[in-house]
SEFINU-461833 format. One record per residue (C-alpha): x, y, z. Coordinates in steps of 0.25 Angstrom, whole numbers, padded with zeros to 4 digits, always signed. Example, Ala and Ser with C-alpha at 12.3 -4.5 7.8 and 13.67 -1.06 7.14 Angstrom:
2
+0049-0018+0031+0055-0004+0029
//
This chain:
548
-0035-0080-0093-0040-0080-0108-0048-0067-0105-0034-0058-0106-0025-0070-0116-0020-0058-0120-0015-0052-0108-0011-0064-0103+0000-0068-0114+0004-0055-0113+0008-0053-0099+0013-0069-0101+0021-0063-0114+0027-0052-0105+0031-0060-0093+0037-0071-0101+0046-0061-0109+0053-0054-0096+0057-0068-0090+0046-0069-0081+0040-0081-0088+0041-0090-0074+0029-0082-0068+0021-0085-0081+0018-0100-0075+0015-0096-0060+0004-0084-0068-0001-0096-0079+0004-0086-0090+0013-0096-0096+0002-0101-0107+0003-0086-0111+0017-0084-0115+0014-0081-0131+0024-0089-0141+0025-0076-0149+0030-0068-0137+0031-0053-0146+0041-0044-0142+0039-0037-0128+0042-0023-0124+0055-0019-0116+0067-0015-0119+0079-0025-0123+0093-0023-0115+0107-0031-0112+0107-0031-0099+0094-0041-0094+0083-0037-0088+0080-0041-0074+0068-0049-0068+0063-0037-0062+0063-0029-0076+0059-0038-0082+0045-0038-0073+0044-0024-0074+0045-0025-0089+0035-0036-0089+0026-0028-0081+0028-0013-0089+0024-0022-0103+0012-0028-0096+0006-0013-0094-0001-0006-0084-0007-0016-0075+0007-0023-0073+0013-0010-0073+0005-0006-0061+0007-0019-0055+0022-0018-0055+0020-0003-0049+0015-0011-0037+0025-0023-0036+0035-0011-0036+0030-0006-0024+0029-0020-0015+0043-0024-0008+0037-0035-0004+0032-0042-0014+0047-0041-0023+0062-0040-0022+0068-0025-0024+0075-0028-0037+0058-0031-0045+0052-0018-0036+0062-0009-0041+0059-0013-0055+0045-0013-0053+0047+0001-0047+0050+0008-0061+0037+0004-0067+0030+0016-0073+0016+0016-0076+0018+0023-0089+0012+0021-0103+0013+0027-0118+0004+0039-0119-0011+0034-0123-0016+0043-0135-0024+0054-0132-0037+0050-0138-0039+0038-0131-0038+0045-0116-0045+0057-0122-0056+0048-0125-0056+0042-0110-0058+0056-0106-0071+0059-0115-0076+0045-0109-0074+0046-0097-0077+0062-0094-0087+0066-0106-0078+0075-0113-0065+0078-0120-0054+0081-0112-0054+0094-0120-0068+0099-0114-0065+0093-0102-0052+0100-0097-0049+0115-0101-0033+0109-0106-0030+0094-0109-0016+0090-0112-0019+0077-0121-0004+0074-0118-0002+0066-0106+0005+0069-0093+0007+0055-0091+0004+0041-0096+0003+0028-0087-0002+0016-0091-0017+0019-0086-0020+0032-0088-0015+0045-0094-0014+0058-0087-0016+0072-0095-0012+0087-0091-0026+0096-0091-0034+0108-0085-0047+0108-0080-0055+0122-0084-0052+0130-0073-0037+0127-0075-0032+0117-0066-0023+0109-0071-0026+0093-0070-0020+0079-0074-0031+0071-0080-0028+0055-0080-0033+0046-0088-0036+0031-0091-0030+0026-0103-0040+0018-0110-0041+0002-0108-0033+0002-0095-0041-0001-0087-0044-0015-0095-0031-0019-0096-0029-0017-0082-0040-0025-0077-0037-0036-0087-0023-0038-0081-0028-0036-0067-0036-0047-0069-0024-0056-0076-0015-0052-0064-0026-0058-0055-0026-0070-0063-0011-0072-0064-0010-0069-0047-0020-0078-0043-0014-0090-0055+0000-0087-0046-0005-0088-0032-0009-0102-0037+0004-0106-0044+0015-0098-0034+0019-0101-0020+0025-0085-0021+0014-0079-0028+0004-0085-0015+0015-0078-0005+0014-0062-0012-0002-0065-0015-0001-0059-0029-0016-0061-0031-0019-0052-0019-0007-0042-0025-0015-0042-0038-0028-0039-0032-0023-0027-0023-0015-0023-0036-0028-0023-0043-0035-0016-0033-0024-0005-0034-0023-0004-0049-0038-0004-0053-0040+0009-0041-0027+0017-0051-0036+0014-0062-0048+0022-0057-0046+0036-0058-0058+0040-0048-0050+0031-0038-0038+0040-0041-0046+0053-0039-0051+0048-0026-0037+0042-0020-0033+0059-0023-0043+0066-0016-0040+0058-0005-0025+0061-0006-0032+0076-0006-0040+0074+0006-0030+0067+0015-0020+0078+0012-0031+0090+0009-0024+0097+0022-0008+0094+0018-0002+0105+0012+0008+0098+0008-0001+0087-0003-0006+0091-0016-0016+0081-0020-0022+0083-0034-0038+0088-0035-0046+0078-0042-0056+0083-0054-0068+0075-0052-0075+0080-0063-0065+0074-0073-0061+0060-0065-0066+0049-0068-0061+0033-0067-0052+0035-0080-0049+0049-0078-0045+0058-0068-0042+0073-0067-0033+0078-0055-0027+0091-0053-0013+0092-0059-0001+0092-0048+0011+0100-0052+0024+0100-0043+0039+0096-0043+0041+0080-0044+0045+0075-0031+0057+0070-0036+0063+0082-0041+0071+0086-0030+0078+0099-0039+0064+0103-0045+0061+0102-0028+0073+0110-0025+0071+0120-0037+0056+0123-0031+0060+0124-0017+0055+0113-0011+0061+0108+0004+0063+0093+0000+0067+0089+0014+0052+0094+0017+0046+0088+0006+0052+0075+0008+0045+0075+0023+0031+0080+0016+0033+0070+0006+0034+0060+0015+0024+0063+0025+0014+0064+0013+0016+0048+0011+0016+0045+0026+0004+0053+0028-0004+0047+0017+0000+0034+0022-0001+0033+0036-0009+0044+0040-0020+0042+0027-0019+0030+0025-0019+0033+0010-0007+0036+0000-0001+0039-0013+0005+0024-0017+0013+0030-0029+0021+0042-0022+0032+0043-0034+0038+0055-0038+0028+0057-0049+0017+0057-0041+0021+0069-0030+0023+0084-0035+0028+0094-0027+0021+0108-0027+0028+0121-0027+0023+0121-0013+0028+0109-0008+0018+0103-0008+0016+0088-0013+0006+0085-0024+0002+0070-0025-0002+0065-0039-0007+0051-0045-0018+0043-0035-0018+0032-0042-0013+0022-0033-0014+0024-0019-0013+0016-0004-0020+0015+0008-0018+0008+0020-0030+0002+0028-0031+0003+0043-0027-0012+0043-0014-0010+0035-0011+0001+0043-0013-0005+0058-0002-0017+0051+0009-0006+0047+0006+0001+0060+0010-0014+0067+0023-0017+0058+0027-0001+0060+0027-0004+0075+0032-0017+0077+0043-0011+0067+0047+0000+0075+0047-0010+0087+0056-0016+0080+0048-0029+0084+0050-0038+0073+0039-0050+0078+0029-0039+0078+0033-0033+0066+0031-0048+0059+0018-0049+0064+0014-0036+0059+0021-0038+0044+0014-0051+0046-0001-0044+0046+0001-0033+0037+0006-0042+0026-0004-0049+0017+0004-0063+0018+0005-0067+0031+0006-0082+0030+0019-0083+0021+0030-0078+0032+0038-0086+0042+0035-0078+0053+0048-0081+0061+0056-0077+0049+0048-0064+0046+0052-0061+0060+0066-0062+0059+0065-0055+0046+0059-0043+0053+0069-0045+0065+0080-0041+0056+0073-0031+0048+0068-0024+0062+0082-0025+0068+0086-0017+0057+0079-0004+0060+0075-0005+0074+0083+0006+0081+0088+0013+0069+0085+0029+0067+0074+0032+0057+0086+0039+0049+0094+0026+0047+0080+0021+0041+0075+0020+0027+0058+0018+0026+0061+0012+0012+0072+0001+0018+0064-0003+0030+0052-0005+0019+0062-0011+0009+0066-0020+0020+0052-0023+0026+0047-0026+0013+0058-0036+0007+0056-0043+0021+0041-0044+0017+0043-0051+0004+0053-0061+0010+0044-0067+0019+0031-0066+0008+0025-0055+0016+0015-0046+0006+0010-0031+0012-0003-0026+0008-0003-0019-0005-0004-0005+0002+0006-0007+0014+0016-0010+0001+0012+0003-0005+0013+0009+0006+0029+0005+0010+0029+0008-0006+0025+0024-0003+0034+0026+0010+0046+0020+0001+0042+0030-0009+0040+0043+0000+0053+0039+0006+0062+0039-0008+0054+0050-0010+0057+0058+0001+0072+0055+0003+0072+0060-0013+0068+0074-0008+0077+0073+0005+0088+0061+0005+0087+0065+0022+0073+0061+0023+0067+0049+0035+0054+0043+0029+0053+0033+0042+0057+0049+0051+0043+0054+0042+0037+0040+0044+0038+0040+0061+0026+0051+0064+0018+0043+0056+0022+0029+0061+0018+0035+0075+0004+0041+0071+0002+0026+0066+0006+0019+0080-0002+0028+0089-0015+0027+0079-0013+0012+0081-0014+0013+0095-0024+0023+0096-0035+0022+0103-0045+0020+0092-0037+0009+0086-0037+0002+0098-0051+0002+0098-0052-0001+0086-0043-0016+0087-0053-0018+0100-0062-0019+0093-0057-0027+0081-0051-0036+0092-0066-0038+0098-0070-0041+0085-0058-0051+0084-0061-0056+0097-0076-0058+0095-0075-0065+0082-0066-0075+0089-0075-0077+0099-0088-0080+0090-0081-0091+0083-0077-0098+0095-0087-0106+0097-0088-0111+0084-0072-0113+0084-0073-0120+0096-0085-0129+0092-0076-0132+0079-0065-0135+0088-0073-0145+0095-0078-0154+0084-0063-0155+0077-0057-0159+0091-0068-0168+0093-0065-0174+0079-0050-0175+0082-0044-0164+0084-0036-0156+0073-0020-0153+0068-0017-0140+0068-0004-0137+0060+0001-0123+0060+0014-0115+0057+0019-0103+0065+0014-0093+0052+0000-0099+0051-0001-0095+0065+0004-0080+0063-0010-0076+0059-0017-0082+0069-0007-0075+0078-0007-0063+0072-0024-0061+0075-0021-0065+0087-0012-0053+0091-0020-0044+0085-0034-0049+0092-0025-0047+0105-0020-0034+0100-0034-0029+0098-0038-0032+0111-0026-0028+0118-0028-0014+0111-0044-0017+0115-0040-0018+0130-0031-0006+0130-0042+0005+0122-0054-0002+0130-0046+0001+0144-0044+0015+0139-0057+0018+0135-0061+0013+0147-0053+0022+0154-0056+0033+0149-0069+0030+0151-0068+0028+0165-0063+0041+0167-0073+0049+0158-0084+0043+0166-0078+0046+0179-0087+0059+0185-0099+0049+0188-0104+0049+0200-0103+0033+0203-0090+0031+0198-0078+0036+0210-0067+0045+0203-0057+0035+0208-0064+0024+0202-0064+0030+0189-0051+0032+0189-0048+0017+0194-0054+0012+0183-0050+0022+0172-0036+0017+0177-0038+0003+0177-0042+0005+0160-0030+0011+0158-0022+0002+0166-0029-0008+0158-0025-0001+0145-0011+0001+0150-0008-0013+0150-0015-0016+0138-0007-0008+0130+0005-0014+0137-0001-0027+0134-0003-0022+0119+0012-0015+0118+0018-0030+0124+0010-0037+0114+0016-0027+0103+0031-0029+0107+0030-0045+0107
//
């Protein structure tokens, strides 16, 4: 901890002054707190500030890196209460101005020239000012206007100095709180850090945009800003200058003509499409960040911080969706269960009268009578209760559908986000049971299956010497058995699925192959009906398995 003293009795200083002196032991910041504390920076008022002001104060004074932090807290239901979300929520990542001479000078470093030889107009006054960069109005030479962003100097410093502090204080609190090992803060600080230190590289931003561009390249309806190459590089970044009606200015909309019914259902199948169709979205779809063309269209701005979903994440949301709209609440523990990152810290019975209830809530009712943010709100608060913690991404991710729904029922108060949402949840079940993922769990369940059977003999041999040296205790409770369990259905899943897409393949082959000359037709036949007979009751096999 000596390396950053400094920093350390600062953030002490800090925590100590809004009351939150009782996390100062559980982080090993108390040896910190200065006798001379100074005078620290909000506002005074009669009427007291609560707990959850007084952590986004703390966090606001503490600057950029905890700023960010917060933005992210804000956005994860299940990690904290409503009351400290919609706190955190108001966060701004904004800062006073940096001069012009300092940012003028990153430009000459890091592009070889002024910005005056570089750019044919160059407003030295800024658009906008966030704690790490800066972005600036300009024109390139054959007159297309850009935003140019840059990195303020010594950000980047600061940034990793408390990335490193937060690391330190994470891993201190996993040793000193029972809570803090439930919500695994080291590995929330690590995926923070991850998160964080991709926003700070502006090549990283350039590339997240052209692949907006390429995934929506034939859309319409998407405007994704062209990136300038020639002057980006990690500290600044040039991109072509969006220019439209906010999406939040439903007069200005009205004004330009604009059928906001329509633009709500474009709006929303933008986000759905990035998210379950590409696999790769925009994580911060606020008002600021979409413009509205005079064409209609929908221009996407700022790809700092985006999300992505691997095939993994997805298959798991794929499960909780069906089991879901089953309205089968043991399968839809199980799959909460595997998409969450603590599985050990649930009672499994009470998570499944939990979900009984919540299930029995929906189940039956028109998608009308439903909100998606509700249902998530729901889902989520259920989550923290019973110390279940989702992936970083799936949390962004229920973060951007409750965002595109506000968003959408701004535009047009009438507006179904889970009616968008169906078409979408259909195209997921049938890729799930398609044929090439069938194959595909096969195959991982051979693998399964033939990595079991190599350690056999060994297991068995093992067992052998401790029965012959008295034999063993096992004591076990019903949780520690859910994993175990749980890779046990899913081996049995594969195989199932395995025996179902080998029958059919089979099959089909059977009948391909059915004008040789010392095979009969009715044999062919026979057999090509026997696979699919096979398959048949596989997949009654499977679909049985599935409504236990």
């Amino acid at each position: 901890m000596s390396t950053h003293r400094s920093r350390y009795r600062r953030i002490a200083t800090i925590l100590e002054h809004h009351g939150l002196g009782l996390g100062l032991g559980l982080l090993g910041l108390e040896k910190w707190i200065p006798f001379n504390k100074g005078v620290l920076g909000h506002a005074r008022r009669d009427e007291p500030y609560t707990s959850p002001e007084h952590l986004r104060l703390a966090l606001e004074e503490l600057g950029p890196t905890f700023i960010k932090l917060g933005q992210l807290l804000s956005t994860r239901n299940d990690l904290l209460p409503a009351a400290y979300l919609a706190e955190l929520v108001k966060l701004q990542d904004a800062a006073p101005p940096e001069a012009w001479e300092p940012m003028k000078a990153v430009i000459r470093e890091e592009l070889g020239a002024d910005p005056e030889q570089l750019f044919a107009q160059f407003d030295p006054q800024p658009l906008a000012a966030a704690s790490i960069g800066q972005a600036y109005a300009a024109t390139l030479h054959d007159g297309t206007q850009v935003v140019v962003k840059v990195r303020r100097p010594g950000a980047v410093a600061q940034i990793h100095e408390d990335l490193e502090i937060l690391q330190n204080l994470a891993e201190r609190a996993d040793k000193r709180w029972d809570a803090a090992r439930q919500y695994n803060l080291p590995g929330i600080v690590e995926e923070f850090s991850r998160t964080l230190r991709a926003e700070l590289d502006y090549l990283q931003e350039g590339r997240n945009a052209e692949r907006f561009a390429a995934d929506f390249a034939d859309s319409p309806d998407v405007a994704v800003p062209q990136v300038f190459w020639e002057t980006t590089t990690s500290r600044v970044l040039t991109l072509e200058r969006m220019h439209g009606i906010r999406v939040d200015d439903p007069p200005a909309l009205d004004a330009a003509g604009i059928d906001r019914n329509q633009l709500a259902r474009r709006g929303a199948d933008l986000i759905l499409t990035m998210v379950f169709e590409n696999r790769f979205f925009h994580a911060d779809p606020h008002p600021g960040n979409l413009f509205i063309q005079t064409d209609g269209s929908i221009a996407l701005i700022d790809f700092g911080m985006v999300g992505q979903l691997d095939e993994e994440v997805t298959e798991q949301l794929s499960d909780v969706l069906l089991a879901f709209t089953r309205g089968d609440s043991n399968a839809l523990a199980t799959a909460l269960l595997a998409l969450s990152i603590t599985k050990n810290t649930s009672d499994r019975g009470e998570l499944g009268r939990s979900l009984d209830v919540f299930v029995s809530r929906y189940l039956g009712r028109p998608l009308s009578d439903i909100n998606l943010s509700h249902l998530l709100g729901e889902l989520l608060a259920l989550l923290r209760h019973h110390h279940l913690q989702l992936p970083q991404q799936t949390a962004l991710l229920f973060k951007v559908l409750m965002m595109g729904e506000a968003l959408a029922a701004r535009l047009d108060p009438e507006f179904e986000m889970l009616q968008a949402l169906t078409p979408f949840s259909e195209r997921i079940v049938q890729r799930q049971f398609s044929l090439p993922a069938l194959a595909k769990r096969w195959a991982q369940a051979s693998a399964d299956a033939g990595a079991l059977l190599l350690e056999l003999p060994g297991t068995l041999k093992q067992l052998r010497r401790v029965l012959e040296n008295g034999g063993l205790e096992v004591h076990l409770r019903a949780a520690e058995l859910e994993p175990l369990v749980g890779r046990a259905e899913r081996i049995g899943n594969r195989l199932i699925a395995g025996m179902i897409t080998a029958a059919l393949i089979n099959g089909i082959g059977e009948l391909v192959s059915g004008n040789t000359r010392w095979r009969s037709r009715e044999g062919v036949m026979i057999g090509a009906g026997a696979s699919v007979v096979t398959a048949l009751g596989g997949y009654l096999l499977w679909t049985t398995r599935l409504r236990r």
